[in-house]
ROKE-472264 format. One record per residue (C-alpha): x, y, z; residue number from 0. Coordinates in steps of 0.2 Angstrom, whole numbers, plus 5000, padded with zeros to 4 digits. Layout:
> xx_yy_zz_seq
> X_Y_Z_NUM;
...
This chain:
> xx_yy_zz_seq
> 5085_4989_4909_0;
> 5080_5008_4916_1;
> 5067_5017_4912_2;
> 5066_5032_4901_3;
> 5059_5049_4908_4;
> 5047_5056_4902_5;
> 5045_5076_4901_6;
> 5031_5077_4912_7;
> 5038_5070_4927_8;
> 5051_5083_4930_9;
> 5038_5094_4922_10;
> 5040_5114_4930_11;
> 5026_5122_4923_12;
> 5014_5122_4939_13;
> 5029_5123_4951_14;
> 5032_5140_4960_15;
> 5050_5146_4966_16;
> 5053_5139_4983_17;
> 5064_5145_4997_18;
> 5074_5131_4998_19;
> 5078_5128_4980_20;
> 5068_5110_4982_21;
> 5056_5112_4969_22;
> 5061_5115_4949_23;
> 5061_5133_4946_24;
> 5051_5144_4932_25;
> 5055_5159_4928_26;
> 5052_5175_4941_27;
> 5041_5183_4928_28;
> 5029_5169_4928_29;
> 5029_5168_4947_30;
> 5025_5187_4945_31;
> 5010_5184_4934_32;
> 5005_5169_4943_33;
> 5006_5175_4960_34;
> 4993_5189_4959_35;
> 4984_5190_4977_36;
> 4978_5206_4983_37;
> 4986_5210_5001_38;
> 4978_5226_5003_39;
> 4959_5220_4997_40;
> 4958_5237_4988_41;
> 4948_5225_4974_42;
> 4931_5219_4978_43;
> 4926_5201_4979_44;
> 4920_5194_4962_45;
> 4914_5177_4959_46;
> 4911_5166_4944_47;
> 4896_5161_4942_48;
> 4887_5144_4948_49;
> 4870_5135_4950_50;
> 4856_5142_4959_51;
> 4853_5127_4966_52;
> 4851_5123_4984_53;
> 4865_5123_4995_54;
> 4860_5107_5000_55;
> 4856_5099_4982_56;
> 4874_5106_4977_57;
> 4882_5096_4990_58;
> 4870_5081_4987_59;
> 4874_5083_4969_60;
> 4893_5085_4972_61;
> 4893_5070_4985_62;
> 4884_5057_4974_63;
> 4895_5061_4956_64;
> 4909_5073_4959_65;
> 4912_5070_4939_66;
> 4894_5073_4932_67;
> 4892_5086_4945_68;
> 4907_5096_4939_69;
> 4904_5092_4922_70;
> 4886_5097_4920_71;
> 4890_5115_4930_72;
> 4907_5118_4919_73;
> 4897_5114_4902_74;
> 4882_5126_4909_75;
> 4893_5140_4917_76;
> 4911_5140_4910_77;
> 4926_5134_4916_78;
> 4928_5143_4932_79;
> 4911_5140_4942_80;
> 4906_5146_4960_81;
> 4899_5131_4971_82;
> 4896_5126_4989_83;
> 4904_5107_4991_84;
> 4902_5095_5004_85;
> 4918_5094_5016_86;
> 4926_5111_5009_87;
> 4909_5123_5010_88;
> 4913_5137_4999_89;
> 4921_5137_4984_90;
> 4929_5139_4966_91;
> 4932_5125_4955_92;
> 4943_5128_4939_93;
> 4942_5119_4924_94;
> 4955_5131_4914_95;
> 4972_5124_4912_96;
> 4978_5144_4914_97;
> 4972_5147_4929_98;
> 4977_5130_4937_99;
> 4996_5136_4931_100;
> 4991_5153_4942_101;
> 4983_5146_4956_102;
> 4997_5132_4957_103;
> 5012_5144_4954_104;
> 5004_5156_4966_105;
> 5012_5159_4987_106;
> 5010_5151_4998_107;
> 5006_5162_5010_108;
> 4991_5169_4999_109;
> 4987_5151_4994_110;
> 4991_5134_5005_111;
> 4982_5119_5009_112;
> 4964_5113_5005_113;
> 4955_5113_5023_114;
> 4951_5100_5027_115;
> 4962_5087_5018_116;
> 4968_5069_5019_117;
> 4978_5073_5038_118;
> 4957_5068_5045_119;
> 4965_5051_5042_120;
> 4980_5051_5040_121;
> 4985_5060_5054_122;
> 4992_5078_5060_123;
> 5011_5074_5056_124;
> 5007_5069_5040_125;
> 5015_5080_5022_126;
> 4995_5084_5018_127;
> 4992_5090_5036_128;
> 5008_5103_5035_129;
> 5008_5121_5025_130;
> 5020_5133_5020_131;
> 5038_5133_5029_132;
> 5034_5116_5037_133;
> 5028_5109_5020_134;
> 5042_5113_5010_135;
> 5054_5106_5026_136;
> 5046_5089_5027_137;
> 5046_5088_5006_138;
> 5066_5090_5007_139;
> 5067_5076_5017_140;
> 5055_5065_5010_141;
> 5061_5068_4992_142;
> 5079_5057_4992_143;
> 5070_5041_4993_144;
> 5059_5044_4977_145;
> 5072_5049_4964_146;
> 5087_5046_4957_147;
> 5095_5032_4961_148;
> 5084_5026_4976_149;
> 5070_5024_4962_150;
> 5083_5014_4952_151;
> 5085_5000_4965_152;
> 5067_4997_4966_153;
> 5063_4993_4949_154;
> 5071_4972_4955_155;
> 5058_4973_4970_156;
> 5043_4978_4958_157;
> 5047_4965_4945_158;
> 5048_4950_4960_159;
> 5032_4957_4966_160;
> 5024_4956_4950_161;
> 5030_4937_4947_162;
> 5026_4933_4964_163;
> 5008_4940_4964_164;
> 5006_4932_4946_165;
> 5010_4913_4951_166;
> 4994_4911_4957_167;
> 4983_4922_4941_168;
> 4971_4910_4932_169;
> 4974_4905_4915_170;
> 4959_4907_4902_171;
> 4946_4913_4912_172;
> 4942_4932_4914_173;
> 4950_4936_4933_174;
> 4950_4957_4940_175;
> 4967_4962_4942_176;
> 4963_4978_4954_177;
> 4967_4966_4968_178;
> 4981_4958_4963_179;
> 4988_4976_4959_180;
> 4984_4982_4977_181;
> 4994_4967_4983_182;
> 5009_4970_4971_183;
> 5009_4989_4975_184;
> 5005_4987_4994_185;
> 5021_4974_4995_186;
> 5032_4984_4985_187;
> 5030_5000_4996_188;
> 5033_4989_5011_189;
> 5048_4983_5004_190;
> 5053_5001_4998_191;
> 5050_5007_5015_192;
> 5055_4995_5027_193;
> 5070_4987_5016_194;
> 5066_4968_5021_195;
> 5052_4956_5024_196;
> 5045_4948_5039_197;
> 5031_4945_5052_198;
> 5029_4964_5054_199;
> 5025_4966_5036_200;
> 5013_4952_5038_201;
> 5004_4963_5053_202;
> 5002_4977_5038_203;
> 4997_4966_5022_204;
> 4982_4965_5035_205;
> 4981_4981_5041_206;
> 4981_4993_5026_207;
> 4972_4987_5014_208;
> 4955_4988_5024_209;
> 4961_5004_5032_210;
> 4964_5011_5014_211;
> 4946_5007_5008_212;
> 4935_5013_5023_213;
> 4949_5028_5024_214;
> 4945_5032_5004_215;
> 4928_5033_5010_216;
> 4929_5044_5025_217;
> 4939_5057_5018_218;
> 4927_5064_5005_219;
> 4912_5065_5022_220;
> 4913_5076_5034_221;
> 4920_5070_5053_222;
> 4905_5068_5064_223;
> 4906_5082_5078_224;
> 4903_5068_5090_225;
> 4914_5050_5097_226;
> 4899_5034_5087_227;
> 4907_5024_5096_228;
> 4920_5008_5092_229;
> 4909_5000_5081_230;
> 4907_5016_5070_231;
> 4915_5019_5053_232;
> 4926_5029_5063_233;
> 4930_5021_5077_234;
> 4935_5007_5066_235;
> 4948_5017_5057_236;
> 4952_5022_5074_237;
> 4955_5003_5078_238;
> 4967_4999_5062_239;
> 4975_5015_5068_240;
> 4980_5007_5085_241;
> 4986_4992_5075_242;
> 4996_4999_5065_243;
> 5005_5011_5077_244;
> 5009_4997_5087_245;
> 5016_4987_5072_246;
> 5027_5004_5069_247;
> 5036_5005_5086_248;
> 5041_4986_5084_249;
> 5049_4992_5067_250;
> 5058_5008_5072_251;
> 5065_5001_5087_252;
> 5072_4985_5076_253;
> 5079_4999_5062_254;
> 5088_5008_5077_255;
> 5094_4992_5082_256;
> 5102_4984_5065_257;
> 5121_4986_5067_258;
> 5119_4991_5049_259;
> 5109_5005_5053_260;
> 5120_5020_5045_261;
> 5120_5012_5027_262;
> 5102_5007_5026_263;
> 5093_5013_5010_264;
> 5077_5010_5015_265;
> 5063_5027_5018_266;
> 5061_5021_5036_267;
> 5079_5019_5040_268;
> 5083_5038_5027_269;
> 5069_5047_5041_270;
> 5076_5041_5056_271;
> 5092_5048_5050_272;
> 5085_5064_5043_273;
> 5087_5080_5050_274;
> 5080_5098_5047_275;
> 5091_5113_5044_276;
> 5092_5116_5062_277;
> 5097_5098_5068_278;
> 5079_5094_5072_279;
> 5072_5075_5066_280;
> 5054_5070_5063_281;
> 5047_5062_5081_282;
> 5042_5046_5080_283;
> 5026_5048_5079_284;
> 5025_5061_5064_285;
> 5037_5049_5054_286;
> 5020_5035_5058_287;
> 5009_5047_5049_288;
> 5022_5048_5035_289;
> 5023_5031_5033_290;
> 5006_5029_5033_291;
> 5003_5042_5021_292;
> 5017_5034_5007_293;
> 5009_5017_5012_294;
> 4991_5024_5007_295;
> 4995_5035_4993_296;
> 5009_5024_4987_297;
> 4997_5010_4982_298;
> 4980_5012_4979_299;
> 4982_5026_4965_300;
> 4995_5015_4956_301;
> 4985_5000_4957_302;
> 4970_5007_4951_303;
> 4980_5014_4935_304;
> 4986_4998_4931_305;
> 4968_4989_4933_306;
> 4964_5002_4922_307;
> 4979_4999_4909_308;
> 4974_4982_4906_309;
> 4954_4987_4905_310;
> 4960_4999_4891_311;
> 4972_4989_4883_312;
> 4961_4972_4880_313;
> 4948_4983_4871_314;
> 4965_4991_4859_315;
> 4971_4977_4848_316;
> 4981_4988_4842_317;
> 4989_4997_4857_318;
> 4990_4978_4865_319;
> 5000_4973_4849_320;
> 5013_4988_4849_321;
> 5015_4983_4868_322;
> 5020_4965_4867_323;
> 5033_4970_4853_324;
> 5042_4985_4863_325;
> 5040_4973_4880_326;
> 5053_4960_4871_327;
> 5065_4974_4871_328;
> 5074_4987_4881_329;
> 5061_5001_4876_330;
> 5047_5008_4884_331;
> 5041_5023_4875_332;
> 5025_5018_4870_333;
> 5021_5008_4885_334;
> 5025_5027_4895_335;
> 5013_5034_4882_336;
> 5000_5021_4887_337;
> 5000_5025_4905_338;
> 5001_5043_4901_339;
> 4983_5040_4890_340;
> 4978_5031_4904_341;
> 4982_5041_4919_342;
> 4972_5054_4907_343;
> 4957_5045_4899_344;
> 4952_5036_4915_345;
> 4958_5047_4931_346;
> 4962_5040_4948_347;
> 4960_5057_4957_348;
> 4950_5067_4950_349;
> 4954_5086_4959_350;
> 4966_5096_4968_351;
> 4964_5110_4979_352;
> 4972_5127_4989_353;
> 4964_5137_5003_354;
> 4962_5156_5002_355;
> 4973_5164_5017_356;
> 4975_5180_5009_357;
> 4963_5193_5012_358;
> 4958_5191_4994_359;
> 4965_5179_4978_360;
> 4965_5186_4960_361;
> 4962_5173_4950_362;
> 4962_5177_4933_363;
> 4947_5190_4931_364;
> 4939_5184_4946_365;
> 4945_5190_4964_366;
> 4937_5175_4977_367;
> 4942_5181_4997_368;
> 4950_5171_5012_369;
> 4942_5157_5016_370;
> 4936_5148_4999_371;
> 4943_5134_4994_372;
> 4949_5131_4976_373;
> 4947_5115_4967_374;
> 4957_5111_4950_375;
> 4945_5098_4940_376;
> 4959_5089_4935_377;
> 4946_5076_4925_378;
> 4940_5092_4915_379;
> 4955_5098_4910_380;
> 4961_5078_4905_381;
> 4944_5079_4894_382;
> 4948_5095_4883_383;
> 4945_5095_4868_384;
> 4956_5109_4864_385;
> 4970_5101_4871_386;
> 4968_5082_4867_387;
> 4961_5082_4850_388;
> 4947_5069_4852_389;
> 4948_5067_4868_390;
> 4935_5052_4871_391;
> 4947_5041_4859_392;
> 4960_5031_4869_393;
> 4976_5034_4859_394;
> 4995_5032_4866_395;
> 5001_5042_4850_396;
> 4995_5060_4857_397;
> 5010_5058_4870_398;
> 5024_5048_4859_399;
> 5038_5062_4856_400;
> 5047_5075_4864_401;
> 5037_5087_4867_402;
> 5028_5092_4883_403;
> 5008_5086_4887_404;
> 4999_5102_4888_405;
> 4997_5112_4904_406;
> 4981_5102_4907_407;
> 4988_5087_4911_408;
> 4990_5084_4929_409;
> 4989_5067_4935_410;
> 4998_5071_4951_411;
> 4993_5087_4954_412;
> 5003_5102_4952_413;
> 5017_5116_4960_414;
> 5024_5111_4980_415;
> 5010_5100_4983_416;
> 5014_5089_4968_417;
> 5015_5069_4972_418;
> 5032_5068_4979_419;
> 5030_5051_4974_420;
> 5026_5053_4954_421;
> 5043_5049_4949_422;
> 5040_5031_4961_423;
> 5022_5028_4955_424;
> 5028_5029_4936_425;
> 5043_5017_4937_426;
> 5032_5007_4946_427;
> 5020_5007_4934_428;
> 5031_5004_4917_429;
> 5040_4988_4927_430;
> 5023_4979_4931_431;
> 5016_4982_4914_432;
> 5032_4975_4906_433;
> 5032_4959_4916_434;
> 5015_4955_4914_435;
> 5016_4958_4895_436;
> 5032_4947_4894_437;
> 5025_4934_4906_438;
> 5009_4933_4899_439;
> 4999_4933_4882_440;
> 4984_4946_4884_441;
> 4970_4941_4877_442;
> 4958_4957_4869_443;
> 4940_4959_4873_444;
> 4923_4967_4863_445;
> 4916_4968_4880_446;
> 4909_4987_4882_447;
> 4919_4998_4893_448;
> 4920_4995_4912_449;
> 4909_5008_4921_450;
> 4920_5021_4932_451;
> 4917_5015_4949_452;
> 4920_5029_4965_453;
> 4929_5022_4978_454;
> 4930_5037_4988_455;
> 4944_5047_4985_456;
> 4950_5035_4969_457;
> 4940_5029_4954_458;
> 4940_5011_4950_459;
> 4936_5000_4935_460;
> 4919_4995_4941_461;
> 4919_4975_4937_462;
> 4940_4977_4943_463;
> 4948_4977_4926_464;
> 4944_4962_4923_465;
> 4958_4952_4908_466;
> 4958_4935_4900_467;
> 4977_4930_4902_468;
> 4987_4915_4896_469;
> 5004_4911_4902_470;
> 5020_4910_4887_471;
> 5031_4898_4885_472;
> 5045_4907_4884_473;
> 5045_4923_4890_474;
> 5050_4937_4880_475;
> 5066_4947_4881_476;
């Protein structure tokens, strides 16, 4: 069985014309329209509007609920709001599914990367910590491993996962499945990444998982401007760091080593062979960060949409019904539709952002100069009622066909810093539902919703998407 695409995920409408053809193209008009920075600052600054409130109670506000925040501003002031936020100081956030296409489509020499960004833990050699010409060079060489047919051979280590992790599930008493779809995800990016098992992997399954949840943490506080010492927040990610550098050297030196070192398929063994345009590789060390980066990204977002797949779907008899049938077959449209709702109803990661380089930014009617960040409020927009008709309602339908979901659907971000691994987490997605639902009989729930839990940088079904499961027979299919 092979999964069918769906449109958003080679979606170009927020994707800007690249130098090196990496990127689906839109048409140069739209880039036109899209890309409207002012070099010569002849237009003077004009913000949108914001909160008088305190800089301080603004970033107090911002720090304890990014979502009420946001929301309580946007529904006051209009979708495009002026505030100064923790981390990122001054900025914009957009809540305007236009203006998200402008500012995503826009250069990247007027518009780059949010400062700071997820390199403060990951690390300087890592895709989030690179702009412009550097950017789009490590994409192209990070991009074979994540499509095609790369993603094709995965879809067997995803379903072992899933069975393995399953072995162990209770039967008829409620259990959260946010752990267990950590652990699934986690050993199916290792797996992907380093093409085997072993010791090593071992040394990870230990290391990430902690590093993961004080690094969410970190990332959205600022860095202290002095070294707290080893017993520190950040002195212990420093620690996990040293652990897993070291478990990193062992493994690149074995990959070197395999005599079957030119056919490998796996992401480690495709970046050691890598090269830029010029014949230059990634140094060690930046390939480290990247794999660190895939290995954080790659899991906790995908786990956290599952958990909040089955939270959804045991409170949606119906939904759960129309599940179970398609999972005895080779389909999976309306289990694509449900992960689709999901990703939009409950959203893992709720913004997206740019910096200003330019001397100033038009942005629709506003003009914001260098310096400000720009944040898309990518919860906001999934919440439109213009775009998803009852919007509050948790319905699979609105995404069944072949049409496009509107331009305010982003679940993984949007133009050259689009999730490279979208395409990944998707498949990934659809092959651990399937298995589960043709394992198991998923028992439905008038429990009251789970409460949206931050764990940082994600949000979290807050009791862990708790599910009732009973094991079948006879599987289906």
């Amino acid at each position: 069985m092979w999964y069918q695409p769906v449109p958003y995920l080679t979606d170009d409408r927020y994707t800007a014309v690249p130098r090196d053809g990496l990127e689906d193209h839109v048409s140069q008009t739209t880039i036109s329209d899209a890309s409207a920075s002012s070099e010569s600052g002849t237009r003077p600054v004009k913000l949108p509007p914001g909160p008088r409130w305190p800089t301080f109670v603004q970033g107090l506000a911002y720090a304890v609920s990014r979502t009420w925040t946001v929301g309580r501003v946007t529904r006051r002031h209009g979708d495009v709001i002026s505030m100064t936020l923790p981390v990122f100081g001054k900025s914009v956030v957009v809540a305007d599914p236009q203006l998200a296409k402008q500012l995503f489509a826009a250069n990247t020499d007027d518009v780059g990367n949010i400062q700071p960004n997820l390199s403060r833990v990951l690390g300087p050699g890592s895709v989030f910590a690179l702009d412009r010409t550097d950017h789009r060079r490590r994409r192209k060489l990070l991009t074979p491993p994540f499509h095609g047919k790369s993603i094709k051979n995965y879809e067997r280590i995803f379903e072992e996962e899933t069975l393995r992790e399953a072995e162990s599930w209770p039967e008829g008493v409620a259990f959260e499945t946010l752990e267990p779809m950590m652990r699934i995800t986690l050993n199916a990016i290792l797996r992907a990444v380093f093409g085997a098992d072993g010791e090593r992997l071992d040394e990870l399954r230990e290391i990430i998982p902690p590093w993961v949840t004080l690094g969410s943490r970190l990332a959205v506080l600022p860095v202290p401007g002095r070294n707290l010492g080893r017993f520190s927040p950040w002195g212990r990610l420093a620690e996990y760091r040293r652990q897993y550098d070291a478990v990193i050297d062992h493994l690149v030196e074995e990959v070197k080593a395999d005599p079957d070192f030119d056919s490998r398929d796996d992401v480690l063994a495709i970046l050691l062979r890598s090269t830029y345009e010029d014949g230059g590789a990634m140094s060690q060390r930046d390939i480290a960060d990247e794999l660190l980066t895939l290995l954080a990204a790659g899991h906790e977002t995908t786990a956290s949409t599952l958990a909040w797949a089955f939270e959804r779907i045991t409170r949606h008899p119906d939904v759960l019904t129309r599940l179970e049938s398609e999972a005895g077959t080779d389909g999976n449209e309306y289990r694509q539709a449900t992960i689709l709702e999901t990703q939009r109803v409950r959203t893992v990661i709720d913004f997206a952002g740019r910096h200003v380089h330019s001397p100033t930014f038009e942005l629709g009617e506003w003009v914001i100069p260098r310096g400000y960040s720009i944040t898309v409020a990518i919860r906001e927009l999934h919440n439109r009622e213009q775009d998803f008709p009852g919007a509050d309602a948790f319905d699979p339908q609105r995404f069944l066909g072949d049409g496009r979901p509107p331009l305010s659907f982003l679940p993984f971000g949007g133009g050259t810093r689009r999730c490279v691994g979208a395409v990944f987490a998707n498949v990934e997605m659809d092959v651990v539902l399937r298995t589960v639902l043709r394992h198991f009989v998923v028992h439905t729930t008038a429990a009251p919703d789970e409460k949206i839990h931050s764990r940082g940088v994600a949000y979290t079904p807050k009791a862990g998407g708790r599910v009732v499961l009973r094991r079948r027979a006879t599987p289906l299919a």
